[in-house]
N, C-alpha and C positions, 0 to 999 in steps of 0.2 A: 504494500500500500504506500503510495506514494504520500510524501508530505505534505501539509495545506500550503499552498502559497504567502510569502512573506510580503504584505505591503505595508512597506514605510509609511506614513502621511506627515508631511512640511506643513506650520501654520504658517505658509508665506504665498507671495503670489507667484506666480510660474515664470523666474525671467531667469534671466542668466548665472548671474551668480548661487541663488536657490538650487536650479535644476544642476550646477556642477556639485553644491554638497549633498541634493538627492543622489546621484551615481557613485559620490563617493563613498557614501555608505553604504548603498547596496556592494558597490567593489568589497567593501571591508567586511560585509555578510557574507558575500561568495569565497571570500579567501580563507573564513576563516569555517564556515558551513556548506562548501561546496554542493552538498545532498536537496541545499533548501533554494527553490529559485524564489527570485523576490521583483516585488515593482515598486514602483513612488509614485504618488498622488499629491497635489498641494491644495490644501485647506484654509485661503487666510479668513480673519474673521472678518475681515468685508472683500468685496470683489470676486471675481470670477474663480472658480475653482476649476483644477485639472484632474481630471481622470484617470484612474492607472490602464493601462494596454493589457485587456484580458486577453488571454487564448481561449480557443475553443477548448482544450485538451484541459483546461484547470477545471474541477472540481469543488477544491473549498480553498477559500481567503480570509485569511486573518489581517485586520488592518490594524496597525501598531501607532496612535498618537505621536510622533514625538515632540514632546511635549515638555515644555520648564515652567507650567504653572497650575496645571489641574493635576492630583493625583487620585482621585480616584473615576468620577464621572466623565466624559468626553464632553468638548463644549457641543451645542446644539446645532454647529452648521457642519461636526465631523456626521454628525447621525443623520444628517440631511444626506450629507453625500453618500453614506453606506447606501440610505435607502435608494438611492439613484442609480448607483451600480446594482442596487438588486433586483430593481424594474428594469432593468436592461438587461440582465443575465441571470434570467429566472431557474436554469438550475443551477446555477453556481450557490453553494451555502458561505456564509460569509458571517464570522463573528469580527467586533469590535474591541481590542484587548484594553486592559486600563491603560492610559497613558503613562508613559514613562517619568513624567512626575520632576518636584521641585524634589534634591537629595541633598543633602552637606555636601558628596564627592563633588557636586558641582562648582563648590566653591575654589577649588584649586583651579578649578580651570578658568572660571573669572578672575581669578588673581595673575594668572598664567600670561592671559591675553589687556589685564590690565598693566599689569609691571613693561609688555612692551609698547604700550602706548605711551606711557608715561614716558615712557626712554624717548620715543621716537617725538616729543613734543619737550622733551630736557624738561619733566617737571620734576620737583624736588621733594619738598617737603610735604605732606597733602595734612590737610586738617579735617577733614567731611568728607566721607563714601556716601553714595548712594548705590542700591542693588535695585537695578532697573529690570521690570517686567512687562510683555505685551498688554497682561491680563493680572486682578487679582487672583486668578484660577478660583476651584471650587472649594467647600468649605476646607475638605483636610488639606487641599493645594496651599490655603492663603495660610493655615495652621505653622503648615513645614516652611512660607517665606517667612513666617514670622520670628518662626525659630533660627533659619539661617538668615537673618539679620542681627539675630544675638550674638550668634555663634564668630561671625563675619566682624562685628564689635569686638568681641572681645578679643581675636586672632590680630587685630590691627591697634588695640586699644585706639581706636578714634568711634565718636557718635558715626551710625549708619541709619538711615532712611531707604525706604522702603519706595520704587516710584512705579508708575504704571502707564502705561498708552490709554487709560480710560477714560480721563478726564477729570475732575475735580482738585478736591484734594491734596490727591496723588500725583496728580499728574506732575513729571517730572522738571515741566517749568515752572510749578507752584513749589516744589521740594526742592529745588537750586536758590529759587530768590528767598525763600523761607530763609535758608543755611545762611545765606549773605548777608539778609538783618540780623543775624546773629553773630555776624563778624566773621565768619569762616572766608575765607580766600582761593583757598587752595581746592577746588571741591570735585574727587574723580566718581566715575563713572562707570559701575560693573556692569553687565550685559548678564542676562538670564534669556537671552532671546536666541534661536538656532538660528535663521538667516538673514543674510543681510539682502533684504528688500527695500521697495520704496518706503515702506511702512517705518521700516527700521531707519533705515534714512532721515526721516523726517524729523521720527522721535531723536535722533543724534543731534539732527540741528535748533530741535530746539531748547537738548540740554545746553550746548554751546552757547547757545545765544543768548540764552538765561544768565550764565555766568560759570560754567563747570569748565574746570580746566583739560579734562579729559574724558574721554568714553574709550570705554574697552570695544574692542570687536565679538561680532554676534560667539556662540559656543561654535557652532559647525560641525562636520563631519567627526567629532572626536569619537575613539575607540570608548569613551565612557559611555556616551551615548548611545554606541553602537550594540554596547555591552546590555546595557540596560531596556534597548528595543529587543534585545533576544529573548532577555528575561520573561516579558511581557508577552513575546510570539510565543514561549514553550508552556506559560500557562494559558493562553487562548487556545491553542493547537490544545492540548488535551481537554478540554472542554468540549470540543469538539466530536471526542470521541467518546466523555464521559459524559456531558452538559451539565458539569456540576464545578463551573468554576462562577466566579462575579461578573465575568467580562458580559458584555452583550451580543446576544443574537439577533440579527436582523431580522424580523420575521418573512414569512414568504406570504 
């Protein structure tokens, strides 16, 4: 029996830079799971969505989030898309796995692609982080950013805020000039975001412009990530054959 099909899903839009860290992870699933064939779909939360390339010859698809802000429910425009590939490929069975989630490991890697940004702009000394996110994600999603902005604190001993692409509050141009009536100066920029789209973009320019002296680049194709979509596929995958795990089945 063959294995259920791996699909990746990006919460970005489908352009250039996105669809090369979609390939590169699947490259890093094939290299390292040869047995499992895989695709990539992109999910952002506004705008056009892409669809993964079924074959006739696939039977069952697991769709793997990847995801730095829901950990346990999928946002509502992933379950839109399932159901659209399952009206178009009415036997294909098709479970939705948990997303792969906000984790503490992620923080090395924020800090990773922070430390070279800050290189590549000569900043020095920083007084204010901020851990910038698309989404607050779902309840235990915003649970785990809330805790890896402790955690992120206290690794750095400097104050850490929390920012988001949603608007208000959070939003990452209200938590830059927040920092700056407080006297902070130096104010960087972590990413909990996987690619770098327009979306991502935008949110960049308008920490900048707010006053942050630097933003990290998106997470991307990292083997953590890579690690942790497999997680997600091997507990959807047996669901599939037991239907007693939490992920979702898309009904028929």
């Amino acid at each position: 029996m063959a294995a259920p099909i791996l699909g990746l899903v990006l919460p970005a839009m489908s352009e250039a830079s996105a669809n090369l860290i979609g390939q590169r992870l699947r490259q890093r699933m094939s290299h390292l799971h040869p047995h499992i064939e895989s695709t990539v779909s992109f999910v952002p939360e506004k705008g056009r969505c892409k669809a993964p390339r079924i074959k006739p010859s696939w039977s069952e698809l697991v769709l793997v989030p990847v995801n730095a802000t829901h950990l346990h429910s999928s946002p509502p425009q992933l379950t839109r898309h399932a159901e659209d590939i399952r009206r178009n490929h009415p036997d294909l069975a098709i479970r939705v796995a948990r997303p792969t989630g906000p984790a503490p490991a992620l923080l090395n890697l924020v800090d990773a692609r922070l430390r070279l940004a800050a290189h590549r702009v000569h900043a020095q000394e920083l007084d204010a982080l901020i851990l910038s996110a698309p989404d607050s994600g779902d309840q235990r999603g915003a649970a785990m950013l809330s805790k890896m902005t402790r955690l992120w604190s206290q690794h750095h001993h400097l104050p850490v805020h929390i920012a988001t692409n949603s608007g208000g509050t959070t939003d990452v141009e209200e938590v830059v000039t927040h920092l700056r009536r407080e006297g902070r100066r130096h104010i960087a920029v972590g990413s909990l975001w996987i690619c770098d789209d327009e979306t991502f973009r935008a949110h960049t320019h308008k920490a900048l412009q707010a006053g942050a002296e630097v933003v990290s680049a998106p997470l991307g194709d990292d083997p953590v990530l890579a690690a942790l979509a497999f997680q997600r596929y091997c507990s959807a995958a047996m669901g599939l054959v037991s239907g007693q795990t939490d992920d979702e089945v898309v009904p028929e």
